[in-house]
C-alpha positions in Angstrom: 59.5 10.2 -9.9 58.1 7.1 -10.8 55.6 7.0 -13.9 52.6 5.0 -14.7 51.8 5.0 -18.7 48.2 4.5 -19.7 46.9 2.2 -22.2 45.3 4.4 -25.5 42.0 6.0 -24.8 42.2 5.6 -20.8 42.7 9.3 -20.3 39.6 10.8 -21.1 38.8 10.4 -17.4 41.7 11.8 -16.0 41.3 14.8 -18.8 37.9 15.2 -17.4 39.5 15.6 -13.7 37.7 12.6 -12.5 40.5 11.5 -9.8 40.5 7.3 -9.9 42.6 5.1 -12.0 41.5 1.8 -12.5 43.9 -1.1 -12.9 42.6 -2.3 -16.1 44.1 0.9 -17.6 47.5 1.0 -16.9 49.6 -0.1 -19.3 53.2 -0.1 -17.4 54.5 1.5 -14.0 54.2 1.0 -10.3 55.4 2.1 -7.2 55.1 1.3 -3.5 51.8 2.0 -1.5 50.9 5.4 -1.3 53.9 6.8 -3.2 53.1 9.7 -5.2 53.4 8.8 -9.2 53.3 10.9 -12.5 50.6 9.8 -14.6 51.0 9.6 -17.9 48.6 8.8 -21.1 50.1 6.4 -23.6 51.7 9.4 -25.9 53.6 10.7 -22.5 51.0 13.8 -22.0 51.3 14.4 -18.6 47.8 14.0 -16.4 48.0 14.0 -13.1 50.1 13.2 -9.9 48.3 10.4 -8.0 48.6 8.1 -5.0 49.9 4.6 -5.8 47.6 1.6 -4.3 49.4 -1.7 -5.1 46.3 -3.8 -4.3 43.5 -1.8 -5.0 41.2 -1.9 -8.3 41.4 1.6 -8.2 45.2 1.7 -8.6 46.1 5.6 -8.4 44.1 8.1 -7.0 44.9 11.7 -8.3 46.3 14.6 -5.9 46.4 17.3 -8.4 45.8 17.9 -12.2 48.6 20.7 -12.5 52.0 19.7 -13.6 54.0 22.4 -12.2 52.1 21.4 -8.3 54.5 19.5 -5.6 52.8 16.9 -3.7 54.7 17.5 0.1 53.5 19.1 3.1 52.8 22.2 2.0 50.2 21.0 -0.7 48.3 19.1 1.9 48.6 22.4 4.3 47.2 24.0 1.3 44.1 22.0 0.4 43.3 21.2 4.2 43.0 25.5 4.9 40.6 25.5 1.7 38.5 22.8 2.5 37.9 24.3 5.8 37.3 27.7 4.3 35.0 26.3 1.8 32.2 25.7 4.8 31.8 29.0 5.8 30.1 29.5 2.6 27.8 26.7 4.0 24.6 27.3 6.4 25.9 24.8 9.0 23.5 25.0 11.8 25.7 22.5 14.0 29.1 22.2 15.7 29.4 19.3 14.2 30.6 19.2 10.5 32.5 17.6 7.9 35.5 19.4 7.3 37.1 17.3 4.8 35.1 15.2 2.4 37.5 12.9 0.6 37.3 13.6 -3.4 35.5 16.5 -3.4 37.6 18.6 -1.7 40.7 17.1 -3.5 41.9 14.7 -0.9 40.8 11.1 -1.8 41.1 8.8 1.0 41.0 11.1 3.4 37.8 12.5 5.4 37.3 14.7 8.5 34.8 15.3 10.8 34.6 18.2 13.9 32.5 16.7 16.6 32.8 20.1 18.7 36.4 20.3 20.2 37.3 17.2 18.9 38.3 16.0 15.3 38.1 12.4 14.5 40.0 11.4 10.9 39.2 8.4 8.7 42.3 7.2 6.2 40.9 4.8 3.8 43.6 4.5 0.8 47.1 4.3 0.6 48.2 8.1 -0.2 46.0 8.7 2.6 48.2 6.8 4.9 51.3 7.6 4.0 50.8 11.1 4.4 48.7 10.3 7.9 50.6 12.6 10.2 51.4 15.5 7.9 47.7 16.2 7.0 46.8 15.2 11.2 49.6 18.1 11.7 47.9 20.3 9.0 44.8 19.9 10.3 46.0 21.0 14.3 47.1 24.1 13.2 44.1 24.8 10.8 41.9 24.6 13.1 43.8 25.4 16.7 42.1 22.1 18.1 44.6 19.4 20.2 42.1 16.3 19.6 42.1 14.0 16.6 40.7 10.8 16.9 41.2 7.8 14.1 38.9 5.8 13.0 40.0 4.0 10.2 38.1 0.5 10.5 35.8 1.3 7.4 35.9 -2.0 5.0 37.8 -0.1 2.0 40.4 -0.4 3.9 41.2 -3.9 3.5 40.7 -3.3 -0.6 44.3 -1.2 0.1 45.8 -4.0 2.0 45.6 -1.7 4.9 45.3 -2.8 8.4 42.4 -1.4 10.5 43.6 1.9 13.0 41.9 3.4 15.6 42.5 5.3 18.1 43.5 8.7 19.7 46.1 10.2 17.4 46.5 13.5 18.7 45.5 14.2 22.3 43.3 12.4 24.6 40.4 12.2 26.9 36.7 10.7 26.7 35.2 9.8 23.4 31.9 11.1 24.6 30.7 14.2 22.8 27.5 16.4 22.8 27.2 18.5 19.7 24.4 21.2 19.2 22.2 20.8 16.3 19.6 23.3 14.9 17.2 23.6 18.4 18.5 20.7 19.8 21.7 18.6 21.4 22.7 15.3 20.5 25.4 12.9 22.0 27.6 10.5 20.4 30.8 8.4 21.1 33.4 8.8 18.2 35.1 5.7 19.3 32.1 3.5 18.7 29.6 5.0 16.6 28.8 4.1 13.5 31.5 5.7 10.6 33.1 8.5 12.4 30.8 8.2 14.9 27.4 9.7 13.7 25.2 10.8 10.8 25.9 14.4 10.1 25.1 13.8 6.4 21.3 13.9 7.5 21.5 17.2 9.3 19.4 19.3 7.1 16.6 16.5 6.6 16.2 16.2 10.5 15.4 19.5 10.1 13.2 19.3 7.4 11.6 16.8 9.5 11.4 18.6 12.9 9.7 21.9 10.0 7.2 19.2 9.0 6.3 17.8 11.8 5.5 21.4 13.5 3.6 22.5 10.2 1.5 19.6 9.9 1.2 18.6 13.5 2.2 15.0 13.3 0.8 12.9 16.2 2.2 9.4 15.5 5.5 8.9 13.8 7.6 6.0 13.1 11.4 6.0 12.7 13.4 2.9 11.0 16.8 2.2 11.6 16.9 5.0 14.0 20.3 4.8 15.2 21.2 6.9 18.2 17.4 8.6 17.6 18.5 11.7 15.4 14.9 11.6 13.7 13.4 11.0 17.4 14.6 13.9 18.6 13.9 16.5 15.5 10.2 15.1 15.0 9.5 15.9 19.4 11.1 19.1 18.9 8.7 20.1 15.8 6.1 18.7 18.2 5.4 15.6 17.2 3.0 13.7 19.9 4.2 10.2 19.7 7.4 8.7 18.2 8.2 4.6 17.9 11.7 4.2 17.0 13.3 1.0 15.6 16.9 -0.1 15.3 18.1 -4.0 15.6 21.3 -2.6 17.8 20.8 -2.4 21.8 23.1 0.4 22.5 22.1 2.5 19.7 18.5 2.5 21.0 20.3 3.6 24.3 21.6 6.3 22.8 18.3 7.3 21.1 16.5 7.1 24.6 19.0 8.9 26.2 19.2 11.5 23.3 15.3 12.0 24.3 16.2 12.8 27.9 18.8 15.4 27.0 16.7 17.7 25.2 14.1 17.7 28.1 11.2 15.1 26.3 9.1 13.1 28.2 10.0 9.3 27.9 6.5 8.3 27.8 6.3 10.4 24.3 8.5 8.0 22.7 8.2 4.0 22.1 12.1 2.5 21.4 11.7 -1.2 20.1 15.4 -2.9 20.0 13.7 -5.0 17.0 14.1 -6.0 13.0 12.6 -3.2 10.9 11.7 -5.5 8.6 9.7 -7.8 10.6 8.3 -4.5 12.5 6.7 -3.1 9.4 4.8 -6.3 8.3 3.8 -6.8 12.1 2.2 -3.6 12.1 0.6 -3.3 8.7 -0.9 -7.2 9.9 -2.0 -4.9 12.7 -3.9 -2.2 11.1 -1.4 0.1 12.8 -0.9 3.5 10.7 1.1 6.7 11.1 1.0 10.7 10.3 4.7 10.3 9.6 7.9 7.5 8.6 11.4 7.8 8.3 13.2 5.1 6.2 17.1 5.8 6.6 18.9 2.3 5.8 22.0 0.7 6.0 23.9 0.7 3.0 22.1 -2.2 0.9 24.7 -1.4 -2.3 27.8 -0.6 -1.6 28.6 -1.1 -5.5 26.7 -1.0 -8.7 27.2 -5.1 -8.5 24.8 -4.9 -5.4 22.0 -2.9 -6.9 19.8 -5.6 -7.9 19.5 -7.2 -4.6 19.7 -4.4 -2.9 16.9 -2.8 -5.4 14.5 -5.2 -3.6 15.1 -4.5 -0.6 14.6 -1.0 -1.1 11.5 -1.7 -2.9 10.0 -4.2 -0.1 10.6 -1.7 3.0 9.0 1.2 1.1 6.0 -0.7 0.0 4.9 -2.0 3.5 5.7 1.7 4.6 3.2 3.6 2.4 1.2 1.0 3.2 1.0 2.1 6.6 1.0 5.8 6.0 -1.9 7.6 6.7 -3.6 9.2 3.9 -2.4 12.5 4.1 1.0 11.3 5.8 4.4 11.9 5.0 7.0 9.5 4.2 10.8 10.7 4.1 12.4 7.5 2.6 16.4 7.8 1.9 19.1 5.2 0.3 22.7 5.9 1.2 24.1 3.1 -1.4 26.4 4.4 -3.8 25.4 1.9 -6.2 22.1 3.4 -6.3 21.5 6.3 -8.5 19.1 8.7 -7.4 17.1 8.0 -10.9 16.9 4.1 -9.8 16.1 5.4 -6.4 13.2 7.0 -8.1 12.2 4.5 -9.8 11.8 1.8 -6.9 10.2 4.0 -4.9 7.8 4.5 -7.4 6.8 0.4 -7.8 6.8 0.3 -4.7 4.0 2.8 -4.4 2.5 0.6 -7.1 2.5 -2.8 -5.9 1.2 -1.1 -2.7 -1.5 0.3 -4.4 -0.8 3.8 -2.9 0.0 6.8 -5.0 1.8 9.8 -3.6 3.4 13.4 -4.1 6.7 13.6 -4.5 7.3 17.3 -2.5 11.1 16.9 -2.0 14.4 15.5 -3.0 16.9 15.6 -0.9 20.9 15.0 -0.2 23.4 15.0 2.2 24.2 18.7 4.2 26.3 21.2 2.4 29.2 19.8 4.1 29.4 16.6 2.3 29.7 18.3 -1.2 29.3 16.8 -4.5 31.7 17.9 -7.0 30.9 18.7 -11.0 34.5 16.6 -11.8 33.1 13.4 -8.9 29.6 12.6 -9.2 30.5 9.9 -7.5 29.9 12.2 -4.1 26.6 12.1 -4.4 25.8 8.7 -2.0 22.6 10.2 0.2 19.5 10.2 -2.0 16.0 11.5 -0.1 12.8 11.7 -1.3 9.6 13.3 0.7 6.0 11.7 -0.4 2.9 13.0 0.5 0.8 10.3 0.5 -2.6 11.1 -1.3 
């Protein structure tokens, strides 16, 4: 087994369980990509076994903090069948669900989603990938399905000198899928939607929405960067009266429309605008326009604490034009999804923005991604989703 030796006082991290190993701290070893390697501190205490990624800043990623544990076939078996059993604790309302949510359930690289029959994988380090078909065998015979899907074309990939990989790796047949959601149905293509093809961190807050909307009896709403219409769908079903959508991608505001029509709406209840958020908010505040209700679920602006600044502005812009155009008395559920983003900064631009707007509100909620997409005490780092819900005074 090969061994990577820490420089002195770069294990506190690994003593802590947190799973990464940062190049800057190894002091001597190596291995080839994805090669399991015994981690050592610079005394020779043993720490964990980890993942070697040759090219990566984070060069080892940690499979397991026990000494005596094998990494083979029969540990990935093993952590697979408890990740799965770990979300029937969870009130999943949905056949769709994460099953396997990288770090958090002790599998870094690797995550897996269950769009109803069909399971669509994403690989995104080098353990990962060099133990691609045991965990896609694993993951058959955990869950009795013959479908998994790969979608392994997120960026990271390329910070493992990995090649992109899609594509059906396990069965076959149409990439179109309708899940059931809460009251509702929703369709999505896991070959081209975004990340494994749709957004089932946001499950509980489209129903947080769809309970607000029916409580307080919205009558116009606005959703930004709508996607395939998730938002749309949960504020007609709480009874919303009128929903404008907004999302700069044509098929996606396809998919939003035709979202509507499967869940029985009337079309003329809904406005989809295949437009620039940005430039959509400042055309309706020059407008006078307002709204009961507005969603604000972004792209990733920071995908890094590097980005944060920028990406703080941004942030800060799209939520100031927005409570600007909430009605007094409205709602505003505003969301980041940057990792490089705490929720405290999150907070905080929120809050200037509500200043330089001139607008002050209640702060009713916070919220996070669905149960499914767990945040660990030993990764913090799971926590990417940050929501607030402001009730505009």
């Amino acid at each position: 087994m090969k061994t990577l030796r820490l420089r002195p006082g770069k294990e506190k991290s690994l003593l802590r369980r947190h799973p990464w190993v940062f190049d800057g701290a190894i002091a001597s070893g190596g291995a080839d990509a994805g090669e399991t390697v015994r981690v050592e501190s610079s005394a020779g205490q043993f720490l964990a076994w980890a993942a070697f990624s040759p090219s990566s800043k984070i060069r080892a990623r940690a499979w397991s903090f026990n000494e005596n544990e094998r990494i083979d076939a029969s540990f990935f078996i093993a952590r697979i069948a408890q990740g799965i059993r770990a979300r029937d604790h969870f009130d999943i309302q949905s056949d769709g669900c994460r099953l396997i949510h990288g770090e958090s359930d002790g599998l870094p690289g690797v995550v897996v989603d269950r769009y109803a029959d069909t399971l669509v994988a994403q690989f995104s380090s080098c353990g990962a990938e060099r133990w691609k078909g045991v965990i896609v065998d694993a993951l058959l015979q955990a869950t009795g399905l013959t479908r998994v899907y790969e979608r392994s074309d997120a960026s990271v990939r390329s910070l493992e000198g990995l090649p992109e990989a899609t594509g059906w790796i396990a069965g076959s047949g149409e990439t179109g899928i309708i899940i059931s959601e809460h009251d509702w149905k929703l369709s999505l293509d896991v070959a081209e939607g975004h990340k494994t093809g749709f957004y089932l961190d946001q499950r509980d807050s489209r129903r947080r929405f769809a309970d607000h909307a029916r409580r307080l009896q919205f009558k116009d709403v606005l959703n930004c960067y709508c996607y395939t219409g998730g938002f749309t769908v949960a504020a007609l079903a709480g009874g919303a009266t009128h929903v404008t959508s907004i999302d700069s991608s044509g098929p996606a505001i396809e998919r939003a429309t035709a979202n509507v029509a499967l869940n029985g709406f009337d079309a003329a209840r809904t406005t989809m605008l295949d437009a620039d958020v940005n430039a959509s908010l400042r055309q309706f505040h020059k407008e006078g326009r307002s709204f009961d209700a507005i969603v604000l679920d972004p792209p990733k602006f920071a995908p890094t604490v590097a980005h944060a600044e920028r990406a703080a502005r941004a942030y800060k812009d799209i939520n100031r034009i927005a409570l600007s155009i909430l009605a007094p008395g409205g709602v505003l559920f505003t969301y980041s999804c940057s990792g490089g983003i705490s929720a405290d900064l999150f907070h905080k631009i929120v809050a200037s923005a509500g200043i330089d707007a001139g607008v002050d509100a209640f702060i009713t909620e916070r919220l996070g991604g669905a149960p499914d997409h767990p945040m660990t005490v030993n990764f913090p780092e799971g926590e990417y989703l940050k929501g607030l819900v402001l009730l505009k005074k």
